[in-house]
N, C-alpha and C positions, 0 to 999 in steps of 0.2 A: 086498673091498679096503678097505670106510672101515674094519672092525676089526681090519686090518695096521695103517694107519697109526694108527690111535690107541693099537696096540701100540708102533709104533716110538714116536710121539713119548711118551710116556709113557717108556718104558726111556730114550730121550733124556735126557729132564727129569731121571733119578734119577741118572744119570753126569753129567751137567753140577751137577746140585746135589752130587753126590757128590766131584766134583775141589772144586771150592767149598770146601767143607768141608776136605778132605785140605789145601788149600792155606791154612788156616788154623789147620792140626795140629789139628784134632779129633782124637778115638781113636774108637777104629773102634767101640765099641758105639755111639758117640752118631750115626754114620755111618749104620751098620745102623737105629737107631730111626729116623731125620729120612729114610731113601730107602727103608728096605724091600732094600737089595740084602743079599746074603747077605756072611759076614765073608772067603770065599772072593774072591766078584768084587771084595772092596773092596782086598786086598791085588793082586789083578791089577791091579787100576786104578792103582795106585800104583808097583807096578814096572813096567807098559809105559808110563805117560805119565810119572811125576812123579816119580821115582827119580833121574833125569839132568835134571833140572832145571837153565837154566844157572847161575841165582843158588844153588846146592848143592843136595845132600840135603835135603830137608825131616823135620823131627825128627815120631817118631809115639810121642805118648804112650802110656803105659800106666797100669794102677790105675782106680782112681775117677774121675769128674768131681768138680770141688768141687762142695760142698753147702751150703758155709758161707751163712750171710745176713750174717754180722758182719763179712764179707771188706770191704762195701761201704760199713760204718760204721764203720771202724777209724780215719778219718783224715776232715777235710774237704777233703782232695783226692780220696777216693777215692770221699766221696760226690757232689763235684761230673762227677765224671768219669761216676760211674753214672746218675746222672742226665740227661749228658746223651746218655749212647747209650740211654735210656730214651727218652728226647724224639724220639731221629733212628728209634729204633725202631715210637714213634707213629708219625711223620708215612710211613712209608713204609708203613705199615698191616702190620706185622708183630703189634704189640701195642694191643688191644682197649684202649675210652675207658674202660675200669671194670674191675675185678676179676672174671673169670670164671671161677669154679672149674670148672660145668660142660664148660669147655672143653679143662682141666690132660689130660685123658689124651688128646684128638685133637690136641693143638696143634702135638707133630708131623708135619709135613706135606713135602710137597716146594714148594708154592710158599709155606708160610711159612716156610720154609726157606731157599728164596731171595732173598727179603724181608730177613730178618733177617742173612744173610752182604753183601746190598748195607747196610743200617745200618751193622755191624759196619765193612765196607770205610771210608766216612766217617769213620766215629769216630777210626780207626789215621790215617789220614790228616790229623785235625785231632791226633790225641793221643796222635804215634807210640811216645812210652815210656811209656803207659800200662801197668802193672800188670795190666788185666783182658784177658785173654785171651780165644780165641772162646769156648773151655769154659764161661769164667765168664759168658759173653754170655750162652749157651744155661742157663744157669741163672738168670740175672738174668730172662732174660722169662717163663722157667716161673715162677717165687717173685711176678713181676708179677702174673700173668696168675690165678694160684692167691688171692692176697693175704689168706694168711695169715700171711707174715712180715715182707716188705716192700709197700708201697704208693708211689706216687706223691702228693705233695703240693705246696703251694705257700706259700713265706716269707710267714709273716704281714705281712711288713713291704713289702714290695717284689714279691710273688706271683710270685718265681722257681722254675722248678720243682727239687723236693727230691723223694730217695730217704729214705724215714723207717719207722723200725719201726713194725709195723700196732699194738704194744701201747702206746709213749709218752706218757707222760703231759702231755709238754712242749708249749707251741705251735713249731710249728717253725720257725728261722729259718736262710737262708745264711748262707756261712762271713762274705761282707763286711757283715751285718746284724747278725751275731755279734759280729764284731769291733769293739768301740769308738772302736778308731781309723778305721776307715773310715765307720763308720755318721756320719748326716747328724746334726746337731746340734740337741738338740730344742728348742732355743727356735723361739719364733715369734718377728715380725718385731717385734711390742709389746715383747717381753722386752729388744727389746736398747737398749742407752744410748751416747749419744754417744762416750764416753769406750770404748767397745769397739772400734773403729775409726782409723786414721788421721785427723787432725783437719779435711783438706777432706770426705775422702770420708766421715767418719763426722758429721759437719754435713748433708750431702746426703741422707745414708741416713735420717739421725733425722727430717730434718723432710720427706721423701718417705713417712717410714711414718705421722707424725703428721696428713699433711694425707690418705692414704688412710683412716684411722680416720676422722679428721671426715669424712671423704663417708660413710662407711659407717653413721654413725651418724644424720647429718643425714637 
């Protein structure tokens, strides 16, 4: 009796992570990899539950999954975006604290499968017209998880976390650390001079910073 039920709930697990999927337009090989069901039950699964769907037909891709790594560095919207379903990907323990290539060929699973479609779910939720699709999800944590092409990093400046190619030679920075106009302005508080300021507030400012030097120095 206990290795019925841990048959049932087992085939359970692979339909329930299987509609998951469907309802994210996976295509069916990537279905077939992440649950093990054959490309037979996946199309039954789909015409008896998810076919009459009331929100419509759900679309079922074909071809390839992308493969690209450069999908995710094309833009700094798209690597702010990868990044952060990278982040929500950690935290729900889909994707390991480090680079594990050891793990690129079992990483398919069904409950990191599940893991990973609950991330995804969050992400669409905070970032419904996002560009990256689940396809490119399930790629994004494989190329993670392998890191050989992309890696996890954090802005030199601000230690936000960034998607960065594993070869760059650059130190990495976000798009707002990048940009000069947003970035914080490098003086220090000595640098600046009265005449920088409105003339009460810049009086206050000047001899609030001069009387912190004298303590600091006395």
């Amino acid at each position: 009796m206990r290795i019925s039920d841990d048959r049932y709930s087992r085939d359970r697990s692979r339909f329930d992570v299987a509609m998951q999927f469907i309802r994210h337009e996976a295509r069916t090989h990537t279905i077939r990899r992440w649950t093990g069901l054959s490309d037979d039950r996946i199309r039954k699964l789909y015409r008896s539950y998810l076919s009459d769907s009331c929100s419509g037909p759900l679309v079922r891709h074909r071809g390839k999954s992308p493969q690209q790594a450069g999908f995710f560095m094309r833009s700094s919207r798209a690597r702010s975006e990868a990044a952060l379903l990278a982040s929500l990907c950690r935290l729900v323990g889909a994707l390991p604290g480090a680079p594990a290539p050891e793990l690129a060929a079992t990483l398919p699973s069904l409950s990191r499968g599940e893991l990973l479609c609950h991330a995804y779910g969050v992400f669409r939720s905070h970032v419904p017209e996002s560009a990256i699709t689940f396809e490119h999800a399930v790629f994004l944590l494989s190329a993670l998880v392998r890191g050989d092409e992309l890696v996890l990093s954090g802005c030199r400046i601000c230690s936000a976390v960034l998607i960065i190619d594993r070869w760059s030679l650059r130190a990495p920075r976000c798009g707002f650390c990048a940009d000069e106009s947003l970035a914080a302005p490098p003086h220090r508080l000595q640098d600046w001079r009265p005449d920088d300021f409105p003339s009460e507030t810049g009086c206050a400012v000047f001899d609030a910073g001069a009387s912190l030097r004298g303590a600091a120095e006395s």
